[in-house]
C-alpha positions as CSV (number, residue, x, y, z in Angstrom):
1,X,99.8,222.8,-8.1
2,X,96.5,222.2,-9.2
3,X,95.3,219.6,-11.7
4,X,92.2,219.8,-14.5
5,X,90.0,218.6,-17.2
6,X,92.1,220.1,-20.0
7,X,90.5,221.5,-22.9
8,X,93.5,221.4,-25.3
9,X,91.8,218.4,-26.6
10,X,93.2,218.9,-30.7
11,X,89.7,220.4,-31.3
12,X,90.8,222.2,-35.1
13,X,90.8,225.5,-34.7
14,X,87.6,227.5,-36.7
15,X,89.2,230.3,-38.8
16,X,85.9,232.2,-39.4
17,X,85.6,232.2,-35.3
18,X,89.2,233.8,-35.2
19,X,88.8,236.3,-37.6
20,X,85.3,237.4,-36.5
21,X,87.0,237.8,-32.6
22,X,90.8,239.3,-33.8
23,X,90.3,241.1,-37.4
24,X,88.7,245.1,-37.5
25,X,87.0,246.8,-36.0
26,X,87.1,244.2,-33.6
27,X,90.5,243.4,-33.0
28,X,92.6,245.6,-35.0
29,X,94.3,242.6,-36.8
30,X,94.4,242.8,-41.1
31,X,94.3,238.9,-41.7
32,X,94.2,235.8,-40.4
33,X,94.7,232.8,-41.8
34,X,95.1,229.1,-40.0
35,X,96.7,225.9,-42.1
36,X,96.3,222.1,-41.0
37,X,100.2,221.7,-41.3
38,X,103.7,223.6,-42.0
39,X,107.4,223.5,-41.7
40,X,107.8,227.0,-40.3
41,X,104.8,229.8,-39.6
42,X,107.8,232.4,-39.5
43,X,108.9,231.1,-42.6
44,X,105.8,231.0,-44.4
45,X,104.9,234.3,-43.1
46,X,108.0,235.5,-43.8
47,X,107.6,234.5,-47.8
48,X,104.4,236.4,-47.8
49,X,106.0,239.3,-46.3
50,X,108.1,239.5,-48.6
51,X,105.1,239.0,-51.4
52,X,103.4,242.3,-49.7
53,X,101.4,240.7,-46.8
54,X,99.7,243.4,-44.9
55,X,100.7,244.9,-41.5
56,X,99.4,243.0,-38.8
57,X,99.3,239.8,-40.5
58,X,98.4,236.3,-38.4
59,X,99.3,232.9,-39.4
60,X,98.4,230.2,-37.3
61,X,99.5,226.2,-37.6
62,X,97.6,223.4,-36.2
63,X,101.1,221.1,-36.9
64,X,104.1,222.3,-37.2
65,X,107.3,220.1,-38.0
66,X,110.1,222.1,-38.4
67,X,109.9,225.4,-36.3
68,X,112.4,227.2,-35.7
69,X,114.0,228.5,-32.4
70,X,116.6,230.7,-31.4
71,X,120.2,229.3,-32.3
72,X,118.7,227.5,-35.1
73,X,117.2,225.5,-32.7
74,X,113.7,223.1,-33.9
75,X,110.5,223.5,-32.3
76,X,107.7,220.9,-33.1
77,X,104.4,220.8,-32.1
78,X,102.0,218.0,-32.1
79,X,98.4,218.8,-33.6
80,X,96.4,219.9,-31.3
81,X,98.4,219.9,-28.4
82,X,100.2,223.8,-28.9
83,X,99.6,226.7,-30.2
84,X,101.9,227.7,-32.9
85,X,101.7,231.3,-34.8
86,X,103.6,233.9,-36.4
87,X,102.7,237.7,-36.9
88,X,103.6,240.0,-39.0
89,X,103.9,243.7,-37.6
90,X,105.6,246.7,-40.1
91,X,105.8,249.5,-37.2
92,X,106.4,252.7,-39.5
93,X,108.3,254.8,-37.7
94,X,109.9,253.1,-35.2
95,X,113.9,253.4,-35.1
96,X,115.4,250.2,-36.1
97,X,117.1,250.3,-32.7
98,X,114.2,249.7,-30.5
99,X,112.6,246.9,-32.8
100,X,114.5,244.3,-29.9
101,X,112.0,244.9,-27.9
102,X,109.2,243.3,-30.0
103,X,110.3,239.5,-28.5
104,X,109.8,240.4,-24.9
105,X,106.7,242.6,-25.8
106,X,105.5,239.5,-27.0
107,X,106.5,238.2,-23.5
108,X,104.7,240.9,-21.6
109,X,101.8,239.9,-23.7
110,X,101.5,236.2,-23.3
111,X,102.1,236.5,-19.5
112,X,98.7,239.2,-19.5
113,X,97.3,236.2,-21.8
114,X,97.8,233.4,-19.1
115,X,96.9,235.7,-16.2
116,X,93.7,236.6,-17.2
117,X,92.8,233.3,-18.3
118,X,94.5,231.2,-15.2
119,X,94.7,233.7,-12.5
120,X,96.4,230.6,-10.1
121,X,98.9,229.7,-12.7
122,X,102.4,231.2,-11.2
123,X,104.1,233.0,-14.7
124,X,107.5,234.2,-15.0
125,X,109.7,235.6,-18.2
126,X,113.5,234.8,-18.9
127,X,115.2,237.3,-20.5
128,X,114.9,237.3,-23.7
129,X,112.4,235.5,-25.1
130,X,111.1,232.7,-22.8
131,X,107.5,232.5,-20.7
132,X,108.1,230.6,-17.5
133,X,105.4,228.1,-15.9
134,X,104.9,227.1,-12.8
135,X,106.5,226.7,-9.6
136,X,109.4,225.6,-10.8
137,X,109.2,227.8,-13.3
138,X,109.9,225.1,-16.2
139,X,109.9,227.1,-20.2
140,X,106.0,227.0,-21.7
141,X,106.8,229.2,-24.7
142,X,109.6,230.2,-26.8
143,X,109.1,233.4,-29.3
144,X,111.0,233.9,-32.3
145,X,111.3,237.5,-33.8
146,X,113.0,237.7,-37.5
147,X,113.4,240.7,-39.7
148,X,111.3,240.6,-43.0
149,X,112.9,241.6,-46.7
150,X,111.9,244.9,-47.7
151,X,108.7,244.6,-50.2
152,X,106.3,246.6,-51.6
153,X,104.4,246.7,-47.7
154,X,107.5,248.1,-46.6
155,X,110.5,246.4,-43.7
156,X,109.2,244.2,-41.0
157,X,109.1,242.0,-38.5
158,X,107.7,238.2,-38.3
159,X,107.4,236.9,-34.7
160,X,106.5,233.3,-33.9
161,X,105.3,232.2,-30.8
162,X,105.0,228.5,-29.8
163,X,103.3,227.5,-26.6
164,X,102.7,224.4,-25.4
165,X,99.2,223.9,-24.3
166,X,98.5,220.6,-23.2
167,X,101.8,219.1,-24.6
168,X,102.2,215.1,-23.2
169,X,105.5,215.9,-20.8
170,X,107.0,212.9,-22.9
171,X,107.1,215.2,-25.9
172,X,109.4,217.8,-24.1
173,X,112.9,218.8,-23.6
174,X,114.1,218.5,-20.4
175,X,113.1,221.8,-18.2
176,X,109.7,222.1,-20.6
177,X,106.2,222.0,-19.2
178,X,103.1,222.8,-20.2
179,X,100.2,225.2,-19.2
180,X,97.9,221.9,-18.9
181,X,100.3,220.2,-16.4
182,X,99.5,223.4,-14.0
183,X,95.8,223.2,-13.9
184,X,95.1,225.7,-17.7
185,X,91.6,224.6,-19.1
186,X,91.5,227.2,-21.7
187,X,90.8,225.7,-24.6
188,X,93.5,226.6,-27.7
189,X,90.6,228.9,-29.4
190,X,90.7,231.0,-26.0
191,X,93.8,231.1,-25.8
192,X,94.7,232.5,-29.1
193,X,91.9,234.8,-29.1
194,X,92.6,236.6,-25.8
195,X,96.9,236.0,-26.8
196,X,96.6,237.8,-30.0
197,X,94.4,240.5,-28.2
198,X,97.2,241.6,-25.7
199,X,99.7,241.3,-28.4
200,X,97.6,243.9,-30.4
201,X,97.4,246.6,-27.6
202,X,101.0,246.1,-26.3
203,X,102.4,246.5,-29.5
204,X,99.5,249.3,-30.6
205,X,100.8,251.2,-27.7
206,X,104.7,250.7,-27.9
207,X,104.0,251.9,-31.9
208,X,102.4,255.0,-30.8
209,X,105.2,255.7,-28.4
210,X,107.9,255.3,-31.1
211,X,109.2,252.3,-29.8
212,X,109.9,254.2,-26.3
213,X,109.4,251.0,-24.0
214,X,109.5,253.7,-21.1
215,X,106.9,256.2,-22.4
216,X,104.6,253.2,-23.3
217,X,105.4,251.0,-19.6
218,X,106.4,248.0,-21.6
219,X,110.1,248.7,-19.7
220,X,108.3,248.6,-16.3
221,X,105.6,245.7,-17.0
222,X,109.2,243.8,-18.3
223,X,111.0,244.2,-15.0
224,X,108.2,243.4,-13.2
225,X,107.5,239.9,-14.5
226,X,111.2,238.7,-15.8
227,X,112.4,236.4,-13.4
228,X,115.9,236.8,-14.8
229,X,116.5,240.0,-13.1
230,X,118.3,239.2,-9.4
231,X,119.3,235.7,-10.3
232,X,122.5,234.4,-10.9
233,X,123.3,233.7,-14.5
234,X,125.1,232.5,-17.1
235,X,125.1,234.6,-20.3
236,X,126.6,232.3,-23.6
237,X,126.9,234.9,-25.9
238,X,126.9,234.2,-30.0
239,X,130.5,234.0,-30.3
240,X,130.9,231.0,-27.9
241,X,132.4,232.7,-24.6
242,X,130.4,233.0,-21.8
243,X,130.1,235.6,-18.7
244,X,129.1,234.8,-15.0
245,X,127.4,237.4,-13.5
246,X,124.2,238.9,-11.6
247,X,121.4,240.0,-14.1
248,X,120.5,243.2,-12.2
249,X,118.5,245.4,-14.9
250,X,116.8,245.1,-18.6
251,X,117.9,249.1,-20.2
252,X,115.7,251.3,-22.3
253,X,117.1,249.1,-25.2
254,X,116.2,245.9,-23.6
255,X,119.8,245.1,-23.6
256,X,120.0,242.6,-20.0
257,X,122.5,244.4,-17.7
258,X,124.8,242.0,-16.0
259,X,127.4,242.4,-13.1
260,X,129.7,240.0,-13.3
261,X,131.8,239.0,-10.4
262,X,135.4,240.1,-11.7
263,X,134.4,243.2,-13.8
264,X,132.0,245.9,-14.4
265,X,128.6,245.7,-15.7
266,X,128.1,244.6,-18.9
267,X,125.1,245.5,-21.4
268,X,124.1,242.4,-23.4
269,X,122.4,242.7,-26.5
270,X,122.2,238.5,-27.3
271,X,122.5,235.4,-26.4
272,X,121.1,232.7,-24.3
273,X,121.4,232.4,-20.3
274,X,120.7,230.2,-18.1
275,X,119.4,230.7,-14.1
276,X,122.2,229.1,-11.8
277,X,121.5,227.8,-8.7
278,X,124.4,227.3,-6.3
279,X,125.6,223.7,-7.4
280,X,126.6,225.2,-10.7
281,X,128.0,229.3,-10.7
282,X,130.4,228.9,-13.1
């Protein structure tokens, strides 16, 4: 591991910078908009969505108190120390079927973020929603995908992303890290810049192809980067069981296909698993 000056100082962000980099014709993005502090940028975002926002919405937080995670979980970020956003995205014409794959687009997308701007920083994804760090791969990001109410700008979805940037290790959950404790000197305006551009071309591309993960590669680019698949897991599912298994295969609805050692494969649409090592398979 490799240690540097980090940049994630708690610098504010400059909204005119943003938008001149993201918005068209430069970026494709429709809005931007970045607020000193907020409960939730998925529920703000979500309010305006239902107010009309435009496709392709951004809203960015520089401190966010009461974020929300998967399983109602919280996720707060001190100022200047993470980068917290939400977009909106209202992909006419893609069947409601395939939008599960917008969380681990956004995956796919912040792994190409971190690569390009840390080549030597090791990146991983755990199915479904989680960007891995390091090499002990400890959870940098968490995304958050929730379907809008239908409004006048037609049925969406708002997905938050929070990643911690140069987050002090005392302010995390056990198995947290952050992208400064690896050697990352991008500074937060980089990062968001170069994040939001991947996010518009992957999902730009998986619109186009209908939602089709396969026609697009966003199936492939998956597999290739999820560290989930081949490892021994633990699936707790959203009704409270649980299911012990190999994760051998993400499917063309990005279900996780799991073998478990007393039955046959499963398909698993939700829920939260954990990588086992071999103190603790069951």
């Amino acid at each position: 591991m490799t240690t540097g000056t980090n940049h994630g100082d708690g610098t504010p962000l400059d909204p005119y910078a943003l938008r001149t980099a993201v918005l068209r014709p430069a970026g494709g993005w429709t809005a931007l908009d970045v607020v000193a502090s907020t409960g939730s940028t998925n529920a703000d975002l979500l309010a305006e969505a239902g107010r009309g926002a435009p496709d392709r919405s951004v809203l960015i937080a520089e401190d966010q108190v009461r974020g929300r995670g998967r399983l109602d979980r919280t996720w707060i970020s001190r100022p200047g120390a993470a980068l917290t956003m939400s977009v909106l995205w209202r992909p006419e014409g893609v069947p409601a079927d395939r939008l599960g794959w917008l969380p681990m687009l956004a995956g796919v997308a912040l792994a190409d973020a971190i690569t390009e701007l840390a080549p030597d920083v090791p990146v991983a994804l755990k199915w479904p929603n989680d960007l891995l760090v390091g090499p002990a791969r400890g959870k940098a990001a968490g995304i958050l995908a929730e379907m809008t109410a239908v409004s006048g700008g037609g049925p969406g979805i708002v997905l938050g992303i929070g990643l911690n940037i140069s987050t002090p290790a005392t302010d995390l959950p056990w198995g947290a890290t952050s992208l400064a404790a690896h050697g990352f000197t991008a500074t937060r305006a980089e990062t968001a810049i170069v994040l939001l551009g991947h996010l518009y071309r992957r999902e730009a591309q998986w619109r186009d192809a209908r939602g089709d993960a396969d026609v697009c590669g966003l199936r492939r680019d998956y597999r290739s980067a999820c560290a989930s698949l081949g490892s021994r897991v633990r699936v707790e599912r959203p009704a409270g069981d649980h299911l012990v298994g190999t994760a051998e295969d993400v499917d063309p609805q990005g279900r996780l296909l799991v073998h478990p050692d007393d039955g046959a494969r499963v398909a698993v649409a939700a829920g939260d698993i954990v990588h086992l090592r071999a103190a603790d398979q069951s």
